[in-house]
N, C-alpha and C positions, 0 to 999 in steps of 0.2 A: 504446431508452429509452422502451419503452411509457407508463409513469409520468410523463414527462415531455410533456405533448402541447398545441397548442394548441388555445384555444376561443374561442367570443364575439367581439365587441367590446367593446374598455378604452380605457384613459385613462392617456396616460403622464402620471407626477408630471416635478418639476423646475421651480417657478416661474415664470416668464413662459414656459420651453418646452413649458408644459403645451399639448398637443394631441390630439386623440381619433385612434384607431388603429384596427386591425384586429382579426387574431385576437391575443389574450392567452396564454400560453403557461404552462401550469398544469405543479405538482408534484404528482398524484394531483387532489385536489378542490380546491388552494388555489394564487390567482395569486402569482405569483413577485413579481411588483410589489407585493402587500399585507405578504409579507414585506421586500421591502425595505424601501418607508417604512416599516414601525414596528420592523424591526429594526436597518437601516439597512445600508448595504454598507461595503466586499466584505462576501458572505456567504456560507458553507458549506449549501445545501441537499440536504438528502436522502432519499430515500423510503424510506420503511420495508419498502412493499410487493416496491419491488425487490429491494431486500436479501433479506427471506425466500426471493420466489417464486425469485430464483438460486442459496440456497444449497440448497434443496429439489429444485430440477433436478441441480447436481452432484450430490448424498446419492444420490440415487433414479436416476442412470445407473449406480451400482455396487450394484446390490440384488441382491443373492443371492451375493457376496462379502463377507468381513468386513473393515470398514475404518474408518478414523476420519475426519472430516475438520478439519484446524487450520490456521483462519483465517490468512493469515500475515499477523500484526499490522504487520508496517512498512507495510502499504499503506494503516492506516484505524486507527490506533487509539483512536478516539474508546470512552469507555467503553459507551455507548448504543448503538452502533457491535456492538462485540464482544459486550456482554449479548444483543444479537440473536441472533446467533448460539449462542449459548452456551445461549439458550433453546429451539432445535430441535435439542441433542444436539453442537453443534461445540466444538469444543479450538483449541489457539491455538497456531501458530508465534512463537517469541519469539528475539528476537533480542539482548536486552539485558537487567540487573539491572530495570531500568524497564520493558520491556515486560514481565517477566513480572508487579511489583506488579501491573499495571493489568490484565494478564489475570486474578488472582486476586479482583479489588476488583469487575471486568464480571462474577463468580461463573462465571467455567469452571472446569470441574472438574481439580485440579493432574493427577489421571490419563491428562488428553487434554491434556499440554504437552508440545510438545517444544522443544529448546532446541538453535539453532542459532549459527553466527557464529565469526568465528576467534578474537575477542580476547576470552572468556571471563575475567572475573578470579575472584580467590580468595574475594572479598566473593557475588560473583552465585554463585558455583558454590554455595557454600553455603546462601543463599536457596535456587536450585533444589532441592537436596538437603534440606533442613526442609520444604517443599513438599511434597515427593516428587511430584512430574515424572515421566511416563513414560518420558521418556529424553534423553541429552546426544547431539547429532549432533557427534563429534569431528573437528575439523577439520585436526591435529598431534598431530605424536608426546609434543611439551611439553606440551601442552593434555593426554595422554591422561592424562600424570605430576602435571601437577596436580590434577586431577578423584580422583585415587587418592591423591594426600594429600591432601586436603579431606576424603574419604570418610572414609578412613583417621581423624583427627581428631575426624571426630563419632558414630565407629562406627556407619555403615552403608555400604551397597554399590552405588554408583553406576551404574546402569543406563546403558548406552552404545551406541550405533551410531557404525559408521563412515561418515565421509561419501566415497565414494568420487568420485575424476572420471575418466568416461568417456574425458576427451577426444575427445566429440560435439559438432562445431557446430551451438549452436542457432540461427542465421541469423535472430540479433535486431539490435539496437546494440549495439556491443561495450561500451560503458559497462554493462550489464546479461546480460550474457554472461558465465557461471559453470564451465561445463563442459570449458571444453579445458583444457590442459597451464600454458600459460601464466599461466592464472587461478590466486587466491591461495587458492583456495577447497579445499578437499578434500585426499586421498593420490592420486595415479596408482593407476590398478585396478592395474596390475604389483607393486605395493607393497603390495598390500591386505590379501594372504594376512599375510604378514611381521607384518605392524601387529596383525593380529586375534590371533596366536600372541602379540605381544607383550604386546596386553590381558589372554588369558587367562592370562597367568603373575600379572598384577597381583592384589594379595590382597583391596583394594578396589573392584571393579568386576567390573560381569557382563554379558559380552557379550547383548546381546539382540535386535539390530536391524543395517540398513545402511542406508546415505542415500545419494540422488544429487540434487541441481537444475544444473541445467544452461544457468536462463538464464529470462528476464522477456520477458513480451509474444510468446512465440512463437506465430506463426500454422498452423505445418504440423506433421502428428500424426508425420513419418519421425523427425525428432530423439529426439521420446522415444521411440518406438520401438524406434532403433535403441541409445540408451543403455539402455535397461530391459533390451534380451537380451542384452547386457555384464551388465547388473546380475544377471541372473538365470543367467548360468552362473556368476556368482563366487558365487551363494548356492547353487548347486546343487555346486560344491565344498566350502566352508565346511559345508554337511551334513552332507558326507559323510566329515568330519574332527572329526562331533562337534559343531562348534557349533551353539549354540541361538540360532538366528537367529528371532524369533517377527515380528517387525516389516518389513516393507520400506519404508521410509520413501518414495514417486516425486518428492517435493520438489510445486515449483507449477509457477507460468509460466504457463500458457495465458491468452493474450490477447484482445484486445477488439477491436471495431470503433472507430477514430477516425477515419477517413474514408473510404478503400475496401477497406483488409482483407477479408480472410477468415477469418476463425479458425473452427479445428475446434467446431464444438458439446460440451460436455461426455459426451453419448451416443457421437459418434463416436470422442471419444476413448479412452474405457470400451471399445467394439468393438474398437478395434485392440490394448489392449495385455490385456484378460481373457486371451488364449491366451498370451500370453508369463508371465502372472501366477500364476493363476489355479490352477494345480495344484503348485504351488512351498509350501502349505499353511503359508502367514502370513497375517496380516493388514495389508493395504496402508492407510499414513497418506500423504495428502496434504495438500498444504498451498497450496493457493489463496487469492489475494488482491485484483490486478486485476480476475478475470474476476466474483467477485462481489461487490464497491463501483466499479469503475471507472465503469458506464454506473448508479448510482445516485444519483450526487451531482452540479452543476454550483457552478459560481462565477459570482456574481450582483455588477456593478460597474456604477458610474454613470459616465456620460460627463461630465466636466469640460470639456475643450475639444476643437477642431477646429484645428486646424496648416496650412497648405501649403506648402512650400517649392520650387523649381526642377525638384527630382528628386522629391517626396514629398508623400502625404497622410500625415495621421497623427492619428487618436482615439485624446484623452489621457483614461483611465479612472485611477477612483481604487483599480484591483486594480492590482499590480507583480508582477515576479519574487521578493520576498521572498512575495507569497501564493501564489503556483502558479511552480513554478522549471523544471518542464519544457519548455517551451520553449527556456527559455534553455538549457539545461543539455544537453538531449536532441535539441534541434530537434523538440521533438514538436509535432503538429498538433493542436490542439481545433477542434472546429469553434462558433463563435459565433454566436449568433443574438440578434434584436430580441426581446425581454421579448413587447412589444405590435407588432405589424406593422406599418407605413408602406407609403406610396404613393411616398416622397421617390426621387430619384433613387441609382443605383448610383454607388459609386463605387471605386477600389480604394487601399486604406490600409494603414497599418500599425496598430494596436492597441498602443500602446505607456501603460504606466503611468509613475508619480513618482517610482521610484525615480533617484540620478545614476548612471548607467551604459546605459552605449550598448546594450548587452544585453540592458535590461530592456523585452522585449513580450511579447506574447499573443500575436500573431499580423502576420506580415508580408505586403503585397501582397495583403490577404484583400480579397474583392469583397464591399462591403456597399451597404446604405442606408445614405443619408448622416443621419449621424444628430442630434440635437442637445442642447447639454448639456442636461442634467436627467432624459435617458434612459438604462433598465434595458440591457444587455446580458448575456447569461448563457452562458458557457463552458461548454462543455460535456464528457461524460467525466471532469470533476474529481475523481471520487470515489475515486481509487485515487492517492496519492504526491502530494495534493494541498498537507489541513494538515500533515500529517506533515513533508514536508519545508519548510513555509511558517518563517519566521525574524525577529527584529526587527530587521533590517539596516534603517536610517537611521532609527533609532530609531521605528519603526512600530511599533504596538500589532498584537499578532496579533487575526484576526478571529474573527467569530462564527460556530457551527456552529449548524446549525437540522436536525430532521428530520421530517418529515413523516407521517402518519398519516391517511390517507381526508381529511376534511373539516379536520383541526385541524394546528398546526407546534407544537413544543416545542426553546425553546432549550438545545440540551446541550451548549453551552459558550458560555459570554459572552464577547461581545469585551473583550478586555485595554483598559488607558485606563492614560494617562499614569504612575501611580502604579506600576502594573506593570514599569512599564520599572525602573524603579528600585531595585523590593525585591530585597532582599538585598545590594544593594552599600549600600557605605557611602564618607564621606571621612575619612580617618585625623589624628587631632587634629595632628599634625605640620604639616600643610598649611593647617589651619585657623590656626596660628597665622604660618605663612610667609609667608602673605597677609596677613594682619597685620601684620608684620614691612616686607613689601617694600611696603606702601602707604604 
């Protein structure tokens, strides 16, 4: 998180806790603390620089291969977010009726979309299909029969890839683990041939492509490896039966540093599978997400109080698991840091926010300075699975998205307020008058 670095000497805010500090801990050119007070917390920040310089590194570890690369939107799909990308050539994994509006609205081009996910309905498939999409990754044999009367209907021909599953362990967390037998994701490769013959009898669709992902956050380059040369003897049959396989889809995954990881670099990744790829004469799409918004964005929360009980510290922040659900969800680790440095003593706590539920923290047994209310803390890694999955569970207004540019911040999405919660529902006159009635 080069973009993320500190500097100087600051000045925590927070009322009577104001006290002067260390180093400050900057977004590019601008302290994290200036955007809290005037934006106010939690708050979504993010560097713009990171974003480009990683989607430019992936691009540029496959030069001299034809390929596409599509953002996969469930990780960040802030439309400022995806316009980024979409303005150095990138396309967008989409995963829903709504992810692709908002890839259309960010201005990616419908030609670099592809469209993934098992529970496709007739309403999205159609969208996709008026678009025109590069291609549908089919995930069932129902889903292929849909997709071909949809087509069928608005007289055109649904371009498709199958998504095949390796049955390769990606040796992630199985919550995010896509690729074996067991997972709901894909056909069995044994199945594959079967399915493709099946497509091509259909009058509405044209085979054109094959899909594999296999799984999120993977650290080690054997997994896909060892799926891609699965993947690439079944297109090197599929050839040679005729089919017009133009795409290989390699899915994403490749993961980040959130504490002591290792992940592959995108070049070494690029090294290992060019020879399994490479003379197979398609064009390889992938679909990265993590590895370029993960280490781009933190989540910035004030410290409400301090706790001690028998067994436990605990700093109460005003971020929860309804703003970042990873931890709870995944046991994932962020590592968290002071906004502005201190001298106060170590202590070890847990990081827990306001929501009611015992689940809801940031961070358990973390060693920090002890900090005090009215100070910044800033989670870090948030950029990838962070608002996307964030929710207004106990009726919390979801936060604000900030992103960042050299010297200046622009808010690309306001924090939600009260009013929010509310629209679109209504109380139905019946009840209006029951209460009435029974007062």
């Amino acid at each position: 998180m080069d973009d993320f670095i500190y500097r100087g000497p600051g000045a925590q805010g927070g009322g009577s806790a104001n006290r002067t500090g260390g180093e400050e801990l900057f977004c590019e050119g601008v302290p994290l603390s200036k955007i809290a007070r005037e934006v106010g917390t939690p708050v979504y920040i993010y560097s713009y620089h990171t974003l480009t310089r990683h989607f430019r590194v992936f691009d540029e570890a496959f030069d001299g291969i034809p390929h596409v690369i599509c953002f996969a939107m469930k990780a960040n799909s802030n439309l400022a977010v995806v316009r980024s990308f979409a303005a150095l050539g990138g396309g967008a994994d989409v995963v829903s009726g709504g992810e692709l509006f908002r890839a259309l609205r960010a201005g990616v081009m419908p030609s670099r979309i592809v469209y993934a996910g098992v529970g496709k309905t007739e309403r999205e498939i159609e969208a996709a299909l008026k678009a025109g999409i590069l291609m549908f990754n089919i995930e069932s044999q129902e889903e292929l029969l849909a997709i071909d009367k949809v087509a069928g209907r608005l007289g055109v021909r649904a371009p498709i890839a199958l998504r095949v599953n390796p049955d390769v362990d990606a040796k992630t967390h199985p919550y995010i683990s896509t690729g074996l037998k067991k997972n709901k994701f894909g056909v069995s490769i044994e199945q594959a041939m079967d399915e493709y013959e099946r497509a091509e009898g259909l009058p509405n669709v044209e085979v054109v492509g094959i899909h594999q992902h296999i799984g999120s956050q993977l650290t080690e380059i054997s997994p896909f490896v060892d799926s891609l040369k699965k993947t690439a003897e079944l297109v090197g049959r599929l050839k040679s039966r005729g089919f017009g396989i133009k795409y290989i889809d390699v899915g994403g995954g490749l993961g980040i540093r959130y504490l002591n990881e290792k992940p592959p670099l995108p070049s070494e990744l690029a090294r290992a599978i060019r020879p399994v790829l490479e003379d197979l004469g398609c064009t390889l799409v992938f679909e990265p997400g993590r590895v370029l918004v993960g280490n781009a964005g933190c989540l910035v929360t004030k410290v409400l109080y301090r706790k001690s009980t028998q067994e436990k510290n605990f700093v109460i922040v005003d971020a929860g698991m309804n703003d970042l659900v990873r931890p709870t969800l995944y046991q994932a680790y962020h590592e968290i840091k002071q906004v502005i440095t201190t001298d106060a003593p170590e202590f070890s706590a847990d990081v827990v926010g306001p929501i009611c539920e015992t689940g809801d923290f940031l961070a358990k047994d973390r060693a920090l300075r002890v900090p005090q209310p009215g100070e910044f803390l800033a989670v870090m890694s948030a950029g990838a699975y962070g608002f996307t999955m964030s929710s207004n569970y106990n009726s919390r207004p979801r936060v604000a998205e900030v992103m960042v540019d050299g010297d200046r911040y622009y808010i690309i999405r306001r924090r939600e307020d009260y009013e929010d919660l509310v629209s679109g529902e209504e109380i139905p006159e019946f009840l209006g008058e029951k209460a009435a009635h029974d007062a």
